[in-house]
SERO-4910 file (N, C-alpha, C, O; in steps of 0.05 Angstrom, whole numbers):
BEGIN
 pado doro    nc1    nc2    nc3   cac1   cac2   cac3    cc1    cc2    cc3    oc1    oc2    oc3
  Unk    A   1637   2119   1952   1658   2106   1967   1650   2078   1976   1663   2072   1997
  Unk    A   1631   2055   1967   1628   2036   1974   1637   2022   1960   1631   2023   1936
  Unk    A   1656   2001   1971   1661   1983   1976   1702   1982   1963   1715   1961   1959
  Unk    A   1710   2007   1960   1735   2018   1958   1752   1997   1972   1744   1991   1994
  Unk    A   1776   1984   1962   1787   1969   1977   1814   1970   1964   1820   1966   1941
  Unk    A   1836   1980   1997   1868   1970   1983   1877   1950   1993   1870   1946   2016
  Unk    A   1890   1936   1984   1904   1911   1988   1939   1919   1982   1951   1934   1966
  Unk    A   1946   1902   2003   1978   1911   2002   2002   1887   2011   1998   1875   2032
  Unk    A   2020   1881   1999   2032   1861   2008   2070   1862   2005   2085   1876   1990
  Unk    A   2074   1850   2018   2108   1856   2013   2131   1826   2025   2132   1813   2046
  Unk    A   2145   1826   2004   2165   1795   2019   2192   1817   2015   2196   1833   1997
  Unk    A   2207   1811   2040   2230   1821   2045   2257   1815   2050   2253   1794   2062
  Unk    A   2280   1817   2049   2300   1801   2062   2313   1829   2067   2321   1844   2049
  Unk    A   2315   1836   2098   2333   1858   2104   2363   1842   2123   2361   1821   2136
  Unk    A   2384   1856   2120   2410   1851   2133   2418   1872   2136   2423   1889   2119
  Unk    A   2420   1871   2169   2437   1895   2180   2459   1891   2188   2465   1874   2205
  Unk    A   2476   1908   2176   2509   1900   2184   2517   1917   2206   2514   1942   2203
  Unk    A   2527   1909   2228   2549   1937   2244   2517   1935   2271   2514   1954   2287
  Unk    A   2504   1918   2271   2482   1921   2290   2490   1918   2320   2505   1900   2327
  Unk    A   2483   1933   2334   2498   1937   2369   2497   1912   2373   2481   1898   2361
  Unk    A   2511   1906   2386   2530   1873   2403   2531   1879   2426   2544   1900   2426
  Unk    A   2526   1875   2447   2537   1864   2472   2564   1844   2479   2568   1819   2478
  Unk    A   2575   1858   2484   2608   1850   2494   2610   1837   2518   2595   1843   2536
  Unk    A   2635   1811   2524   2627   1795   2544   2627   1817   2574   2611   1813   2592
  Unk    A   2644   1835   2572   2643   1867   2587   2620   1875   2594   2620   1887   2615
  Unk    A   2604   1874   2586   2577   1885   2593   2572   1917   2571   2551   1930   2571
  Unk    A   2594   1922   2557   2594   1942   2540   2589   1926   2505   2589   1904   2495
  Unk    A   2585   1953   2498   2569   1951   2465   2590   1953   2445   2608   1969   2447
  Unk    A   2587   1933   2424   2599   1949   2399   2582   1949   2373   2559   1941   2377
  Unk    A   2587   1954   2353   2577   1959   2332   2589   1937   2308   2601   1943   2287
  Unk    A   2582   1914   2317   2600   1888   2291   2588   1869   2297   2601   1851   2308
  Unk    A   2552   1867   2292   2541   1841   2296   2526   1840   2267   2527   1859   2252
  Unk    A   2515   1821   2261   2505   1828   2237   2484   1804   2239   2490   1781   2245
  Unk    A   2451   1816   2230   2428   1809   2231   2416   1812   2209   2416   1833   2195
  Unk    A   2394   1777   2200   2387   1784   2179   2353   1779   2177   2347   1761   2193
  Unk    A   2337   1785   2167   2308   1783   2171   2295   1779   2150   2296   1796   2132
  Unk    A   2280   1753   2145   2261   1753   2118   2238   1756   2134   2237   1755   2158
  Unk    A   2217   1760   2116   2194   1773   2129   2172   1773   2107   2181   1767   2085
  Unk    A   2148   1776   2108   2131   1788   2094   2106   1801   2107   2103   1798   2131
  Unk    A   2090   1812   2094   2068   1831   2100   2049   1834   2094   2052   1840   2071
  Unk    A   2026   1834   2098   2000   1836   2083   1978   1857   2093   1977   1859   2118
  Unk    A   1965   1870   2082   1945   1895   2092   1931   1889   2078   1932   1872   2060
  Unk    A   1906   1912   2088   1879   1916   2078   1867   1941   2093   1868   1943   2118
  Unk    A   1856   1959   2073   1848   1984   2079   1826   1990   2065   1830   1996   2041
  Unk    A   1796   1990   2076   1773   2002   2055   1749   2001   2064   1747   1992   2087
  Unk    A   1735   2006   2056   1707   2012   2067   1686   1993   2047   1681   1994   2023
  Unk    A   1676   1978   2067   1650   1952   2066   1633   1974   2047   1637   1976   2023
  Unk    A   1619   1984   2057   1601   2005   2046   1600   2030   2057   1624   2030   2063
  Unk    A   1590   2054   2066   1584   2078   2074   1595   2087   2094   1611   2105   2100
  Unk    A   1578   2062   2110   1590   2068   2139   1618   2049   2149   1633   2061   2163
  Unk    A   1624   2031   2145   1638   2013   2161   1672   2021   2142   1680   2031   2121
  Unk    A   1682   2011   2163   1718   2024   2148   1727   1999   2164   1719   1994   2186
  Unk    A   1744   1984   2151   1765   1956   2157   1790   1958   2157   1798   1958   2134
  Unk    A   1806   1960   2173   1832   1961   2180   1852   1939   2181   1854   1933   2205
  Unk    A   1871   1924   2164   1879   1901   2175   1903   1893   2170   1906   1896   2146
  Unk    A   1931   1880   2182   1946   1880   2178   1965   1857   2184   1967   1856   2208
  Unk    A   1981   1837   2172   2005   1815   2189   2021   1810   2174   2019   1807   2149
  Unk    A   2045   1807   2194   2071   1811   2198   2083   1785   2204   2075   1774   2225
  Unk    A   2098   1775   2192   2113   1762   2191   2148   1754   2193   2157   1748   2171
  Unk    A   2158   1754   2205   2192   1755   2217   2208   1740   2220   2208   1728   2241
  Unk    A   2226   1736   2204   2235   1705   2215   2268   1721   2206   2277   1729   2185
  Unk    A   2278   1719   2236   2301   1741   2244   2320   1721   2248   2310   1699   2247
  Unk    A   2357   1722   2253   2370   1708   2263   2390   1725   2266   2390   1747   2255
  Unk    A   2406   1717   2278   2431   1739   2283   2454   1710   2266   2455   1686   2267
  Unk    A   2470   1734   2252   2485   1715   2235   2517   1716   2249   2535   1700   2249
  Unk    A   2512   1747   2263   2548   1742   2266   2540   1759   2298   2525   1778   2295
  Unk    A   2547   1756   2322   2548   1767   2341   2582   1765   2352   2603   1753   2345
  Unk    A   2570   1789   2378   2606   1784   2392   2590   1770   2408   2592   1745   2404
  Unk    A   2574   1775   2424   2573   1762   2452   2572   1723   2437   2570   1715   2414
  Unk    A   2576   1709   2459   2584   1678   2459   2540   1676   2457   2519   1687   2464
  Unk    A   2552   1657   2445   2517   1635   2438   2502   1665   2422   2479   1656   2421
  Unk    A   2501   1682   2414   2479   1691   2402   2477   1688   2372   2457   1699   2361
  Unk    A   2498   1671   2353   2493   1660   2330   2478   1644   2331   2477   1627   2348
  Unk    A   2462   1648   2310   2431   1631   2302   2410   1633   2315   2390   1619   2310
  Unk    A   2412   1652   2337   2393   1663   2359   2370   1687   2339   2377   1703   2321
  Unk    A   2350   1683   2349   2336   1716   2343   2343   1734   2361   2350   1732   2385
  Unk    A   2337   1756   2344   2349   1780   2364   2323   1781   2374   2303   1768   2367
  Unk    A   2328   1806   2401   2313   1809   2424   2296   1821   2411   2302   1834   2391
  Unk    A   2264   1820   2424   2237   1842   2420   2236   1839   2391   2231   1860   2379
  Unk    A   2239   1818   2376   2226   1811   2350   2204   1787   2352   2213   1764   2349
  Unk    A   2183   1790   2355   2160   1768   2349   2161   1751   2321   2176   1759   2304
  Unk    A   2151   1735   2318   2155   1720   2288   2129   1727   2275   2128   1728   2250
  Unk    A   2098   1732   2297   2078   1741   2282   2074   1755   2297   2082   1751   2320
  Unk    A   2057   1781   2290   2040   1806   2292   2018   1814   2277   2021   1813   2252
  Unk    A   1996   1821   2287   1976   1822   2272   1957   1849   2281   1960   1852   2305
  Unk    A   1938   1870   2269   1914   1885   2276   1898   1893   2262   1901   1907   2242
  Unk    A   1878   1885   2271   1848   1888   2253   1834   1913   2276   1836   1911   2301
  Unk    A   1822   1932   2262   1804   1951   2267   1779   1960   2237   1779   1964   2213
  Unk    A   1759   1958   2263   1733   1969   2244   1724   1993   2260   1721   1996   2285
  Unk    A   1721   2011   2239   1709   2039   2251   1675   2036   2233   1667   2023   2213
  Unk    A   1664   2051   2247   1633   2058   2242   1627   2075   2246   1628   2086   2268
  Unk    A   1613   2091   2211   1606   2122   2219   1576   2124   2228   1558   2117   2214
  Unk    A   1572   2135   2256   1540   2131   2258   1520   2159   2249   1496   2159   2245
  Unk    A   1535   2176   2249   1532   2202   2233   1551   2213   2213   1571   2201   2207
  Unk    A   1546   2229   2205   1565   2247   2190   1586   2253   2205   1610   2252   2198
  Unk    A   1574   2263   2240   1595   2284   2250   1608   2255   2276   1630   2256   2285
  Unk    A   1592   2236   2282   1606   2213   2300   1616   2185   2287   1609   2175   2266
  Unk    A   1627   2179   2297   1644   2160   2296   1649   2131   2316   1657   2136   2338
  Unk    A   1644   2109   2310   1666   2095   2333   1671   2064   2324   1654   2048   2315
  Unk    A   1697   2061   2330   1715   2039   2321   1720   2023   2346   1716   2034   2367
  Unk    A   1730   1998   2346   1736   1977   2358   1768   1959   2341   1769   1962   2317
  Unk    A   1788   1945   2350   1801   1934   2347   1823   1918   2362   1825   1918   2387
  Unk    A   1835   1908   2347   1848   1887   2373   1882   1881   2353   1885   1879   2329
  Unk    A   1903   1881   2374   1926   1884   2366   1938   1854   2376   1931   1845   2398
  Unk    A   1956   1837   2359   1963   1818   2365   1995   1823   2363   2003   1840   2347
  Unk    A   2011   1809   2378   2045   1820   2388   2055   1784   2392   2041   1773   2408
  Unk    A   2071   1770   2382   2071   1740   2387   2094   1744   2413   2104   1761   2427
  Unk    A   2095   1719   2410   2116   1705   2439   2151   1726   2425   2162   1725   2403
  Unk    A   2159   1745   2451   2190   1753   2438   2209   1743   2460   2202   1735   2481
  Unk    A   2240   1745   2451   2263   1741   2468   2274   1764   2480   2287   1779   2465
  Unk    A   2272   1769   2506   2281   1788   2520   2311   1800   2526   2317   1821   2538
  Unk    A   2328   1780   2514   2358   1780   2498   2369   1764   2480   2355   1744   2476
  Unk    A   2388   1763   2470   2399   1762   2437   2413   1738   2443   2434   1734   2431
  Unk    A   2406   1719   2461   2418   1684   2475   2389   1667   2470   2389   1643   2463
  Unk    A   2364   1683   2476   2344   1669   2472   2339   1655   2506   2331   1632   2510
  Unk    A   2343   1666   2518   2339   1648   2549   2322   1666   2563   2315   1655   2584
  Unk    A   2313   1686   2561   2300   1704   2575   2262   1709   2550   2259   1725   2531
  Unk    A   2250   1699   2556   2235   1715   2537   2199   1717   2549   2193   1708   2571
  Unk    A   2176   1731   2529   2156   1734   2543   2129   1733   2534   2124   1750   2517
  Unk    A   2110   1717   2543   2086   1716   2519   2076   1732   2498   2081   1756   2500
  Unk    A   2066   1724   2483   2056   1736   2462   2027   1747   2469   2016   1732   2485
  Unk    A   2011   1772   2462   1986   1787   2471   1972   1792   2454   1977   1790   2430
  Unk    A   1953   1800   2463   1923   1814   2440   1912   1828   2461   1898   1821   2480
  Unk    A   1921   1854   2452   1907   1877   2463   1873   1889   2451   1876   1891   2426
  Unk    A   1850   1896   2457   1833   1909   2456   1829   1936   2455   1832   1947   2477
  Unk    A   1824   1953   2437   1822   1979   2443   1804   1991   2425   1798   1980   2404
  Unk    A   1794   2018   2434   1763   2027   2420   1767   2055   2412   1788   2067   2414
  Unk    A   1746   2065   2404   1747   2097   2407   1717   2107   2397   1698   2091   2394
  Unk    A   1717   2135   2391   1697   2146   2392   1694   2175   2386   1691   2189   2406
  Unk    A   1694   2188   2365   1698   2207   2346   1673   2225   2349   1650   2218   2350
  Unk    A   1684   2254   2351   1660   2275   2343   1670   2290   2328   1687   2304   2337
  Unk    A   1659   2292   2290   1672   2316   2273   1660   2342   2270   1636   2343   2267
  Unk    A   1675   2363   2269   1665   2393   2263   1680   2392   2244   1697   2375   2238
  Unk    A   1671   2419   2229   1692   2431   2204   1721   2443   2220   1743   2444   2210
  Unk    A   1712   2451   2242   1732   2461   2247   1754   2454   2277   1771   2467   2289
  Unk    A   1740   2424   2281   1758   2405   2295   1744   2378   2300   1721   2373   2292
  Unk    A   1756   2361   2314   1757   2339   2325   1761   2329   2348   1784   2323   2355
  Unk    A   1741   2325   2362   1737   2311   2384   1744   2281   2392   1728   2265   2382
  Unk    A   1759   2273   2404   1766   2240   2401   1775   2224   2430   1797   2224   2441
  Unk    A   1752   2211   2437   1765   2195   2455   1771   2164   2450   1758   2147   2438
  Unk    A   1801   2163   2465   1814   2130   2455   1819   2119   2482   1828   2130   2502
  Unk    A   1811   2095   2479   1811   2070   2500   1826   2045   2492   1820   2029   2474
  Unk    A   1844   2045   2506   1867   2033   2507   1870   2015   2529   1867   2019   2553
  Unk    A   1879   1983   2510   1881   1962   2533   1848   1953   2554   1847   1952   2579
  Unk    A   1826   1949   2536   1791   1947   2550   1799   1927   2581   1794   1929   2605
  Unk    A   1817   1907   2562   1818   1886   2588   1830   1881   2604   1832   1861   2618
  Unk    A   1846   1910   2603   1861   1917   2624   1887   1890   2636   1897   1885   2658
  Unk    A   1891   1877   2609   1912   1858   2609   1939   1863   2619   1950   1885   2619
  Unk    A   1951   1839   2627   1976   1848   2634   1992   1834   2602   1987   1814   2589
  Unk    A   2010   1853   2600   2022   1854   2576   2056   1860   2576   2060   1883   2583
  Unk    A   2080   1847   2570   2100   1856   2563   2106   1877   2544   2093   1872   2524
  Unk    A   2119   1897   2541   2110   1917   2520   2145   1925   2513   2154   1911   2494
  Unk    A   2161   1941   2524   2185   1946   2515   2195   1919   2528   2183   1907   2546
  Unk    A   2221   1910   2515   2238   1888   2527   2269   1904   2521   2278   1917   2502
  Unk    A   2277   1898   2538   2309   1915   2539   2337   1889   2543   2338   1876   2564
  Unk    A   2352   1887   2526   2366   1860   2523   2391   1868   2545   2407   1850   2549
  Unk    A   2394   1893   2558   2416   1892   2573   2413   1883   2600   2392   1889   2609
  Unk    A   2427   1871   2615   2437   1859   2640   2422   1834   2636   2406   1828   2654
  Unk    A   2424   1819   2615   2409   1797   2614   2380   1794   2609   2368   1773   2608
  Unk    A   2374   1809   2606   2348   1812   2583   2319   1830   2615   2311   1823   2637
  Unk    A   2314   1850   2599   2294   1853   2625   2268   1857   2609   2272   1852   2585
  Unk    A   2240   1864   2614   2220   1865   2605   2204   1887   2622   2204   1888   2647
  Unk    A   2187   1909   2602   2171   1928   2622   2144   1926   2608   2139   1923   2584
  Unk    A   2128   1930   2631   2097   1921   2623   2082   1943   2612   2082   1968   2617
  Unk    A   2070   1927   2596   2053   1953   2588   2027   1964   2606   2017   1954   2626
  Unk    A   2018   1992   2591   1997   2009   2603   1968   1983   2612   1960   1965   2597
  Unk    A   1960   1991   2636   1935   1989   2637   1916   1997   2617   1921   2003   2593
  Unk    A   1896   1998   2628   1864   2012   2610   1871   2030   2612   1884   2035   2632
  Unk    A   1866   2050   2591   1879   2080   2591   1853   2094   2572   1839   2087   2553
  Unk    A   1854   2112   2587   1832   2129   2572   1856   2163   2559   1877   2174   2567
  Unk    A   1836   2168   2536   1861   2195   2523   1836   2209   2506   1820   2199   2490
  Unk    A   1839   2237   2515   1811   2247   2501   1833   2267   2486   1853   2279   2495
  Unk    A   1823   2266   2466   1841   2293   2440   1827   2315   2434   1802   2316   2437
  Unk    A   1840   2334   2425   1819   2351   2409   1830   2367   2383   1841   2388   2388
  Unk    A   1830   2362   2365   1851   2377   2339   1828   2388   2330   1805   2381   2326
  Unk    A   1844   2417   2328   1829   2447   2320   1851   2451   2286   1874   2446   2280
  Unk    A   1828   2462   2272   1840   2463   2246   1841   2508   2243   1820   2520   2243
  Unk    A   1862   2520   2241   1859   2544   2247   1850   2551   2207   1845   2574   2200
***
């Protein structure tokens, strides 16, 4: 298994027709229409023995072509970044342990579909740390190291709101194989 490597890539043009609208009402309909070119690139494989490389970016370049609400033509829609990115390396230090490091990138988004509300872009930190049996898995994940403050869901109604993401979070697993 050394030095195994996938490579992956993709150019897109998606259009969604009938996409929820916001009405000058404060109510929804279904007759906006959004279109997105994009592309993608990955990487998945192992350096040599021990080390495993994880990597991934995203690319977005969104516009809303037909809205109801007033001003959201030629706007990006809400909670779309234009770049995103995450690289993780895991390291096996035994057969039966494990532990990885990586870091998640989220760019600058608009918190509604006018473009007047919006919220930095982040790079989160996060780790872990693996124990294998034949007949389960032990796993603790650490989430958010630097305990950053981070925008995470963005919600485009009442004028765009934003909710923060998790602190440092610790999550210990255990999958049993019967």
């Amino acid at each position: 298994n050394e030095g195994n490597l996938s490579l992956s890539a993709a150019a897109f043009q998606i259009t969604q027709t009938n996409a929820r609208s916001q009405n000058s009402d404060g109510t929804y309909s279904a007759t906006g229409t959004v279109r997105v070119n994009g592309a993608r690139a990955g990487a998945a494989g192992r350096i040599n023995d021990k080390w495993q490389l994880f990597g991934a970016y995203t690319y977005l370049d969104a516009t809303i072509i037909d809205g109801v609400a007033p001003g959201t033509q030629g706007k990006t829609p809400a909670n779309t970044p234009q770049n995103s990115a995450s690289l993780w390396a895991v390291y096996s230090i035994t057969p039966q342990w494990e532990a990885g490091a990586g870091a998640t990138y989220v760019g600058p988004r608009y918190a509604n579909n006018t473009d007047l509300v919006s919220v930095p872009g982040y790079t989160r930190f996060d780790a872990m740390v693996a124990y294998h049996q034949p007949k389960y898995d032990l796993r603790l994940n650490l989430f958010n190291l630097a305990n950053k403050m981070y925008w995470d869901a963005l919600i485009p109604s009442d004028g765009g709101r934003a909710v923060p993401g998790s602190g440092f979070t610790a999550m210990l697993s255990l999958n049993y194989r019967f």
